[in-house]
N, C-alpha and C positions, 0 to 999 in steps of 0.2 A: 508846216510844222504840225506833228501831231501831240497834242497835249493831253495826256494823261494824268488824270490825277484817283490818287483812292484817300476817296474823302473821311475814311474811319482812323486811318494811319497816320500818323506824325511821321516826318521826316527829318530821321539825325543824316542819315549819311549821304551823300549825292557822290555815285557811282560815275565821274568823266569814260568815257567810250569809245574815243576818235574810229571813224568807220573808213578804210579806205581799201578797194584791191582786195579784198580779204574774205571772196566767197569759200576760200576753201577751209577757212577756220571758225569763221565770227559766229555761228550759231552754239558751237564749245565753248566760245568765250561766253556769249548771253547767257547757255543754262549754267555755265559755274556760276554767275552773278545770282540768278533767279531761284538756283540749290542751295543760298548761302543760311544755315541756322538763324541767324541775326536778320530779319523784314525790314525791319524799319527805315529803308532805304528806296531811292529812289536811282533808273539807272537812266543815264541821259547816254542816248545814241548819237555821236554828230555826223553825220556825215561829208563827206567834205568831198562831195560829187566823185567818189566812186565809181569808177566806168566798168564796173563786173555786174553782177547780180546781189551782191551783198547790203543792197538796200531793201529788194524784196525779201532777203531772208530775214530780215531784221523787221520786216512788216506780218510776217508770219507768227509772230510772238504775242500770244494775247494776255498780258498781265498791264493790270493798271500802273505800275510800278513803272512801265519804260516810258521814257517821251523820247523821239524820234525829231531832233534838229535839223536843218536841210543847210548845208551854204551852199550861194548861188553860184559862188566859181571855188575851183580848189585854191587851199591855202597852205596848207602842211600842216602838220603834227599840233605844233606849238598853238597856231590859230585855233585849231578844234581844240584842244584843252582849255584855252581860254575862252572860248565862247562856252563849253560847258561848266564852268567856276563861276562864269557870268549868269547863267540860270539855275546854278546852285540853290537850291533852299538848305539844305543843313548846315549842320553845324561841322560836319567834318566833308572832308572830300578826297576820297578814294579813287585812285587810276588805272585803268587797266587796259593794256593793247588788246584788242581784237584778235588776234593770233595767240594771246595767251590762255591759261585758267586759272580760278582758283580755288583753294580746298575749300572745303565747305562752314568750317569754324575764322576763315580771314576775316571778315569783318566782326565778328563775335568776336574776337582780342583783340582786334587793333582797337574799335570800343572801349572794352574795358582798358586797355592800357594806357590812353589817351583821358579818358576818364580818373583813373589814379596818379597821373603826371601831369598836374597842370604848366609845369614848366617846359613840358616838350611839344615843339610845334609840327614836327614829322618823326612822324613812327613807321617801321618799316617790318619786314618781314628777312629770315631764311628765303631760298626761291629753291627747288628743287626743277633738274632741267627736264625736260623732255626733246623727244626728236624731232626733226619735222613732221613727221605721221602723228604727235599725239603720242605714245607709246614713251611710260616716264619710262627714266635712266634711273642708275644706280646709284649716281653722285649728284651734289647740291653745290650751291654757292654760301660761304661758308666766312661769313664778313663782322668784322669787330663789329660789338653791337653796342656797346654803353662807352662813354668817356669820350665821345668823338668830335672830335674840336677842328679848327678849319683846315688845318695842316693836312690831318689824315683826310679828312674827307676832299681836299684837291687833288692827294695823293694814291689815294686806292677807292674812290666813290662808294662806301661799304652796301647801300642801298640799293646798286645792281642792276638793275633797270625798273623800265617802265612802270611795271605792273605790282611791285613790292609795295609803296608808299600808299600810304594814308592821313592827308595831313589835316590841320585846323583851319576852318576859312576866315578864320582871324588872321592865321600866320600867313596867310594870302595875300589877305588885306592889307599886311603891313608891307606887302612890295610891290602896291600894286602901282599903273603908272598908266598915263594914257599914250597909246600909240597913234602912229601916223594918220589910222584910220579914225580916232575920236573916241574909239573904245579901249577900254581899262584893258589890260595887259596884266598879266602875271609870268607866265614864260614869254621868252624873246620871240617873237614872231622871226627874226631875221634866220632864226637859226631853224635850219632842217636835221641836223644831228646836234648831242653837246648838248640840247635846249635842258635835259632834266637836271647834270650838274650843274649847269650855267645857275639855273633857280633855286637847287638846294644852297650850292655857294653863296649866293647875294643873300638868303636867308640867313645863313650861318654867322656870314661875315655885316651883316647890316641890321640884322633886330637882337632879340633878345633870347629867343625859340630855339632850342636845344634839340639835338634827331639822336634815335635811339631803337633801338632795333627789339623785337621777338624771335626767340631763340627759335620758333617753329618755323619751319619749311611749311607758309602758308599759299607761296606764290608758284603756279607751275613755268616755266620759262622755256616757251620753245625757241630750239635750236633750228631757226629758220632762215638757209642761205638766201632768200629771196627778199629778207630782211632790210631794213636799213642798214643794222650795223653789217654788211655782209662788202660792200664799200669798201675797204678797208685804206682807201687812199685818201677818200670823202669823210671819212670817221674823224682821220688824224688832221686835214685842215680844221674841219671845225672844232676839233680842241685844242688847237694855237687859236682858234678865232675865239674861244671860250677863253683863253690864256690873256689874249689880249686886251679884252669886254675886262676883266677883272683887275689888272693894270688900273681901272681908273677908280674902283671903289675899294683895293685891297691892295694896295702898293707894298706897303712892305711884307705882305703874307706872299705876295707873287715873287719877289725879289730875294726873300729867303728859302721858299720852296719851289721856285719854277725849275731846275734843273732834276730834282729829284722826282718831279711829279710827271714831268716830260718823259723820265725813262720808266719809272713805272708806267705810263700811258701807251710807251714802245714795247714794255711787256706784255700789255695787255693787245695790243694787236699783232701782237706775236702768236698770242693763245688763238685769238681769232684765226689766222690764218692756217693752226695748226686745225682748228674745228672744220675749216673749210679744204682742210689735206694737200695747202699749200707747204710743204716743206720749204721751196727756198723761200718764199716770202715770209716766215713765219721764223728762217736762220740769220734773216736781211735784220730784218725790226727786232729780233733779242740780240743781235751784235750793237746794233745803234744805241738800245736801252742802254748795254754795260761800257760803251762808250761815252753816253753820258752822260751819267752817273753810276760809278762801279760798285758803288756804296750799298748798293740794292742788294749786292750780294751777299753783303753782311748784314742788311736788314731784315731780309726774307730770303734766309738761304734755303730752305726746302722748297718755296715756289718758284723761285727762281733755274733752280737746279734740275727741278721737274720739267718746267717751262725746257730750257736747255736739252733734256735728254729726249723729251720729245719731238722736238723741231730737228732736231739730229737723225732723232731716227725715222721723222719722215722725211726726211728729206733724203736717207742712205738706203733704206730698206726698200725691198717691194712692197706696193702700196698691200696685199692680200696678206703677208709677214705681219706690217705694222699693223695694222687690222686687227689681230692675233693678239698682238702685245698690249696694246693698246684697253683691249675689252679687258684681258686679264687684271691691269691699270688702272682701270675705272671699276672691277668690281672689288678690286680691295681697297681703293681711297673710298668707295660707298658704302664700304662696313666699318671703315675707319671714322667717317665721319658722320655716319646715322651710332657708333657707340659715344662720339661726343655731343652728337644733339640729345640724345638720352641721357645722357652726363647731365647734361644742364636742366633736366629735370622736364621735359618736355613727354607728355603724355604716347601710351601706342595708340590712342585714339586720332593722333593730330599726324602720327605717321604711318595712316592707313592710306594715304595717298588720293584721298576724295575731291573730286566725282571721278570716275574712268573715262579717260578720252575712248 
């Protein structure tokens, strides 16, 4: 373990890191942390025996701010997040995948918003996507951000992934548990997908801590097939296995929302399959959604509808056609939806897109 400290700095934020497989992004991921306006943070690297180079690149970095964790065998996702919460000093604690990045003002709001909301235990961001290369897109993920109470958040997870969240290490505290191994536990170790709603859920549905979002597109999210969520068979077990796990601390929230949360869940690996330009798999899983539950359609009939027209037309068209369509697609729902992020009052400073992959 290399333990770094800068003995003039106080530490509010503790930056989790999980290191795995990831020599072709993780040093974009370190300088977004290391770019961010807001120091006073610390970024913990774990590694979790990475069989690439991405340990030496991560040994490359000379700022006292990182400390560099080793485990002795892999464990997944969930372990490295917990053993970094575990050597936490701040007061809040920030995540961020190694494949992603972020702007350079993200921990500078979530700060201050988390600071004027003592009632919220996870704060979240807008994600703006990028490609696999790095190279942002035109469009964002675009997720109810105040009001969200368990229903919605089983049903559309507004927080999006990994790399949005910033929470309280109180609101940690309050779930935490010992595992099989004698160490404290905060997300499921058992789960290798599913682990982050699994732990916003039990948060939601078991303390007191309310989640709420930043209208800014702080978080960059790449679109990375080699991903986890990239699975898409693996994705949807472990959210019946997340379905289940919640069965025993939220019975009647699973019992009133499990069918509608199921077909949104089959919508959303519909989208995925349409990202990864699987057409039938992507016409498979939005027939399943409005099979069961059709209600969706009346919930969300423009994403739903879109969902549909795309999956249709990769799956009718030539793939170099859809290509075509598709960009034109994406760059009007990306004026559509940076004129409603400006809507909400959100600075041209926070959508200049900072740092450049």
């Amino acid at each position: 373990m290399n333990n770094h400290q800068c003995p003039n700095q106080p530490v509010t934020v503790s930056v989790v890191m999980p290191i795995y497989d990831v020599e072709a992004f993780v040093t974009q991921a370190i300088a977004s942390v290391l770019a961010q306006s807001f120091t006073h943070f610390e970024l913990l690297l774990v590694n979790d025996c990475s069989p690439d180079n991405s340990l030496a690149l991560c040994q490359q970095f000379d700022d006292p701010r990182i400390q560099i964790i080793n485990h002795a065998q892999n464990q997944g996702l969930s372990a490295a997040r917990n053993t970094g919460i575990r050597h936490a000093k701040g007061r809040y604690v920030a995540f961020i995948d190694s494949d992603d990045m972020w702007h350079s003002e993200k921990l500078q709001q979530h700060v201050a918003h988390l600071d004027a909301a003592p009632e919220v235990g996870i704060s979240f961001s807008r994600s703006l996507f990028m490609d696999y290369n790095g190279d942002k897109t035109q469009f964002y993920q675009m997720p109810q951000l105040n009001s969200i109470d368990a229903k919605h958040l089983l049903c559309r997870n507004p927080v999006g992934n990994g790399s949005a969240p910033v929470l309280r290490k109180e609101t940690l505290s309050d779930i935490q548990y010992r595992g099989t191994a004698g160490h404290l536990c905060y997300f499921d170790e058992a789960f290798r997908q599913s682990e982050d709603i699994e732990c916003w859920l039990r948060i939601i549905t078991t303390t007191h801590w309310q989640i709420e979002g930043i209208p800014a597109p702080l978080t960059f999210y790449r679109l990375n097939e080699q991903g986890l969520s990239a699975d898409l068979v693996k994705q949807y077990q472990s959210w019946e296995k997340m379905i289940d796990k919640a069965r025993g601390y939220a019975p009647r929230l699973v019992e009133q929302y499990e069918k509608k949360a199921r077909a949104f869940q089959l919508r959303y690996i519909a989208r995925q399959a349409i990202r990864n330009k699987n057409g039938q798999q992507a016409v498979k899983h939005l027939h399943q959604a409005l099979m069961t539950c059709p209600s969706i359609l009346q919930a969300e009939t423009g994403r739903t509808l879109a969902t549909m027209a795309a999956a249709y037309s990769l799956k009718l068209l030539p793939l170099s056609i859809y290509n075509q369509v598709e960009s034109a697609a994406q760059s009007l729902l990306g004026r559509i939806q940076g004129a409603l992020i400006s809507k909400d009052g959100v600075s041209d400073n926070l959508l200049k897109h900072k740092p450049n992959a």
